[in-house]
N, C-alpha and C positions, 0 to 999 in steps of 0.2 A: 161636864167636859171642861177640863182646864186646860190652856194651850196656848199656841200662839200660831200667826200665821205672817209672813211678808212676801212683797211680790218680787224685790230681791235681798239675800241674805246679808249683802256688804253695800257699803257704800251709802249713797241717798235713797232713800225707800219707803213707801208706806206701810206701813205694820199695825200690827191689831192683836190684843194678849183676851183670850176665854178664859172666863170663871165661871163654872156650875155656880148656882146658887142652894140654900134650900130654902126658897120662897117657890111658893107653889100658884100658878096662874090661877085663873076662874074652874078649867078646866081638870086642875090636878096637876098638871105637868110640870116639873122642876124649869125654873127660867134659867137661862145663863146671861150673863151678860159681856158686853165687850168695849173695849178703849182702844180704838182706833184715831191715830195721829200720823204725820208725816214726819218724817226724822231726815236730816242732811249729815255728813257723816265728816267731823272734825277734828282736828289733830287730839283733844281731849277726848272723844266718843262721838255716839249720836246725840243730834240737838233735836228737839222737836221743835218744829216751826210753826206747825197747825194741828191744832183739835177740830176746828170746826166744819172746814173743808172734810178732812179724811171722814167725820161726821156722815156728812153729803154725799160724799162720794160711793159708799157703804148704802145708804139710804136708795139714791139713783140706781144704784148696782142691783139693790133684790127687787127693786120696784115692785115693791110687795101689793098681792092680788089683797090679804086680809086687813090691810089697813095700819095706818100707827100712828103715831102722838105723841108730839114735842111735851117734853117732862121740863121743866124748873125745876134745879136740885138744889141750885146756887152755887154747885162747884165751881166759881171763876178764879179765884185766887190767881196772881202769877207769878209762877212757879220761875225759878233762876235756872239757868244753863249751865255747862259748865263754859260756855265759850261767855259768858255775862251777858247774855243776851233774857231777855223773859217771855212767855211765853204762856198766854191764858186761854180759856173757854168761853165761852159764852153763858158758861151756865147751864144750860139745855141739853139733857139726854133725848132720844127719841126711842120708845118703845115702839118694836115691830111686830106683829104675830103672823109668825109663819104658819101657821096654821095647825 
């Protein structure tokens, strides 16, 4: 599944972009993964403000019965805005299994 989803389409908003993977879990199943962050929406675009919270919030959200686990990728880099602002991760994916 590739996609996206936001909870509104303009303006300030949380949003979150799906990628089918072809890595395959324990079980077989193709993983997808996903990049959820906050964006505020500026005379240039949207800025992302947060990776970490929208993280969380995603996590709080399925409050998943099968469990999951903070990854180390080291993705923290921070990244420039276009309004000059930076804006980094923590580093930490968290893999979910929905079952």
């Amino acid at each position: 599944m590739d996609s996206e989803s936001w909870d509104w389409p303009t303006g300030d908003r949380r949003h979150v972009r799906y990628n089918q993977t072809y890595h395959r879990d324990g079980l077989g199943r193709l993983e997808t993964v996903a990049t959820p962050h906050k964006e505020e929406l500026w005379g240039c675009g949207h800025v992302v403000v947060s990776f970490i919270s929208a993280r969380n919030n995603v996590l709080n959200a399925m409050n998943p019965p099968y469990g999951y686990v903070y990854h180390f990728d080291g993705n923290d880099a921070a990244l420039r805005q276009c309004n000059g602002s930076y804006v980094a991760s923590d580093g930490y994916s968290v893999w979910i299994n929905i079952g």
